[in-house]
N, C-alpha and C positions, 0 to 999 in steps of 0.2 A: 835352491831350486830357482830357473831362470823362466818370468813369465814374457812368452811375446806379447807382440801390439796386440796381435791377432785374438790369442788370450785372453788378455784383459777386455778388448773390446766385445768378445763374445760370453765373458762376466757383466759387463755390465748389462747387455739387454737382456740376459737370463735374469736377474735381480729385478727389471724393469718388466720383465713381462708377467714376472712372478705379483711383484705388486698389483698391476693390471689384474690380473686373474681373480686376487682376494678381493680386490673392490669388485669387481662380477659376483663373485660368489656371495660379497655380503648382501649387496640390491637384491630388494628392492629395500632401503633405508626406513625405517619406522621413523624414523627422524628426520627425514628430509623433505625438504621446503618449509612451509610454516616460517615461525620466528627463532630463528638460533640467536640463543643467549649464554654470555662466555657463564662459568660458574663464579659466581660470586664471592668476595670474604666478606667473611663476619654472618655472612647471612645462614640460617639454620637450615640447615640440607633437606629435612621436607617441604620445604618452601621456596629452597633456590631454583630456582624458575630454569630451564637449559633449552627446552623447546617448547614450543605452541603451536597448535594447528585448531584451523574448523578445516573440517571436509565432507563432503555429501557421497553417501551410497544409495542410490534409488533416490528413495521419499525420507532418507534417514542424515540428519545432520549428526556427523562423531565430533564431540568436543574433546583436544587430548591436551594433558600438560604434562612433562616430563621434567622430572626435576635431579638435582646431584645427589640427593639420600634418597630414603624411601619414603616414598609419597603417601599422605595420610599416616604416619607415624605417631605426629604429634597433634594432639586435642588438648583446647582447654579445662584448664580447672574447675570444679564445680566452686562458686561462692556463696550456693542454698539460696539463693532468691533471684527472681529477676531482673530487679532493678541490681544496674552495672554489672550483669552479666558479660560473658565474653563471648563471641560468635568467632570462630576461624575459619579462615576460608580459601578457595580455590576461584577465580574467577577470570569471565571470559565477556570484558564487556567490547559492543559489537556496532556497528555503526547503522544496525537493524532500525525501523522504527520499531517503537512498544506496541502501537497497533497489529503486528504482525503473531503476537501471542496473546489478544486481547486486552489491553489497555487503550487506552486514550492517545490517539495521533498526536505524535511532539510532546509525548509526558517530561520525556526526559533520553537518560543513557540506559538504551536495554542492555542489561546481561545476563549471562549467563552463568550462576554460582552452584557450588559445590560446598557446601557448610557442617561444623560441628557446634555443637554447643549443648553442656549436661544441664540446665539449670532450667531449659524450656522448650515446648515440640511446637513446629509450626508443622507439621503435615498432620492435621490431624484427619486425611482419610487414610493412611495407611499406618498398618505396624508394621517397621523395621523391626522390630528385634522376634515378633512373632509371641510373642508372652498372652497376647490376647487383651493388650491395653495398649488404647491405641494413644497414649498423650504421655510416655515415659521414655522415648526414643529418639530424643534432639541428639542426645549426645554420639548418635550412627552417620557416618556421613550421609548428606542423603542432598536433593538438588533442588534448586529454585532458580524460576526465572525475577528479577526483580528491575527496577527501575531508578537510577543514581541519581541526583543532582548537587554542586554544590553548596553550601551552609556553611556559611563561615562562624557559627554555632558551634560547631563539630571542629571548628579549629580552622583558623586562617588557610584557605583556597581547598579543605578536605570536604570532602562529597558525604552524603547519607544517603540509606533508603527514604525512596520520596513519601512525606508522611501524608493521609489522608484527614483533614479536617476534619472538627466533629459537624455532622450533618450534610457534608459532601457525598456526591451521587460517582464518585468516576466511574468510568467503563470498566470490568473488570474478569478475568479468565473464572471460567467454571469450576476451576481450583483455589482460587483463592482462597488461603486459610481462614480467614475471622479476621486477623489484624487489620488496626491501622495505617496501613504501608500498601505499596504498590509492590505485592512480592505475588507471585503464585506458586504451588507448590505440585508440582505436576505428576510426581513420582515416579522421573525415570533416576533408575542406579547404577549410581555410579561404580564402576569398576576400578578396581587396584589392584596392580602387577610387578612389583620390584618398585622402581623408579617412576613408572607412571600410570595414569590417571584416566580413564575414557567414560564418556557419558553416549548414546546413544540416544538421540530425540527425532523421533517421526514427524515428519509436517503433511499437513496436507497438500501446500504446495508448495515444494521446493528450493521454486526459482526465488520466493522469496529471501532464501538464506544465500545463496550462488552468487559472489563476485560482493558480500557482506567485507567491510574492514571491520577487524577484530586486532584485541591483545588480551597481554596475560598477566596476573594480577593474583598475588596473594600476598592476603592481608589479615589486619583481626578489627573487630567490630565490637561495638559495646552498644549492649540499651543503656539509657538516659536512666543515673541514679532516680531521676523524681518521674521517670516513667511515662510521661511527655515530650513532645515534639522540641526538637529533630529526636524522632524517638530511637533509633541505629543509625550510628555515626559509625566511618571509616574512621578509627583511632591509630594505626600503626601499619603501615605499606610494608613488607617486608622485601618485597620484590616487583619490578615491573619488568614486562619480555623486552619490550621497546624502548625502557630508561627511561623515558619520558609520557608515557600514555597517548602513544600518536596513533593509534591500530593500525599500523602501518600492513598486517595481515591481510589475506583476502582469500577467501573461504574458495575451497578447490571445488 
């Protein structure tokens, strides 16, 4: 069979318009803009970090992480005690100040986490699991706003939750658990759908999250075997959106 110019040239913008057409038909992208991150090796697929977004609807900041497995798949182990327990986590720290969810102006790095851990419950005004006991439910994911800082305690240039002195006053959100840490514990839930990840947090005002730099960050945590400060140390990064922790993001 003899194809003309004609032919061929009138395959290829069929081919070409065809393509056109599916990228219409796929928008609006659940994935696009935010931080696109290629997938990683070696790294474990509920954790390979592929996209990151904040975005605001109304009065409502969506925090989303999408990853190359299925998201929240994997929780740590129970080790039956607190001390050197394992925290895993989902996290979105943000170039917010902490004063903006009640902490102390220039505490530190706010962010925004998504955590597992069987061994211990830091929400203790809510029950995840609904059993009717409200302090047996770490191991659910569930969210915390918390507050970073360096400690080279926690291992050359790695960050921990910022610990509270004994006898210190800080400023502090009307959720805050009991610990010694700048966490609070807010109780919005987290949602998971195949590959990713979304939180839903209402602000009263807004603007303060809108044109925020953000990144994306999962990792695992440990309490302090002797139970003392730095009492949650960042121990193992498994992924960052940016490679380097720039929040090179900015909240839509």
């Amino acid at each position: 069979m003899k194809f003309t110019k004609q032919a061929i040239a009138a395959a290829v913008l069929l081919t070409a318009f065809g393509a056109q057409a599916h990228e219409r038909h796929q928008a609006p992208n659940a994935h696009a803009s935010g931080i696109q991150t290629a997938p990683g090796k070696g790294v474990n697929a509920p954790f390979d970090i592929v996209h990151t977004k904040i975005s605001t609807e109304g009065n409502t900041a969506v925090f989303h992480i999408a990853v190359s497995g299925k998201a929240g798949e994997s929780r740590p182990s129970k080790v039956g005690k607190l001390a050197g327990s394992n925290v895993f986590s989902y996290v979105w720290p943000t170039t917010m100040d902490p004063s903006v969810v009640g902490f102390d102006k220039g505490a530190g790095i706010l962010a925004f986490a998504v955590t597992s851990h069987p061994d211990f419950d830091d929400t203790p005004l809510y029950d995840e699991n609904g059993d009717g006991d409200l302090k047996n439910d770490g191991d659910l994911w569930h969210s915390h706003w918390v507050v970073l800082k360096q400690d080279d305690a926690c291992g050359k240039g790695a960050l921990k939750v910022v610990d509270i002195p004994e006898g210190a006053k800080p400023r502090l959100p009307k959720t805050w658990p009991g610990l010694p840490l700048l966490i609070d514990s807010p109780g919005w839930s987290p949602i998971f759908k195949g590959e990713s990840l979304e939180v839903r947090v209402p602000f009263d005002d807004v603007s303060q999250v809108t044109g925020a730099g953000f990144d994306g960050v999962t990792a695992a945590l440990r309490v302090n075997a002797s139970v003392h400060s730095p009492l949650l140390c960042v121990v193992d990064v498994f992924k960052v959106a940016s490679g380097k922790l720039t929040l090179p993001g900015k909240v839509e």
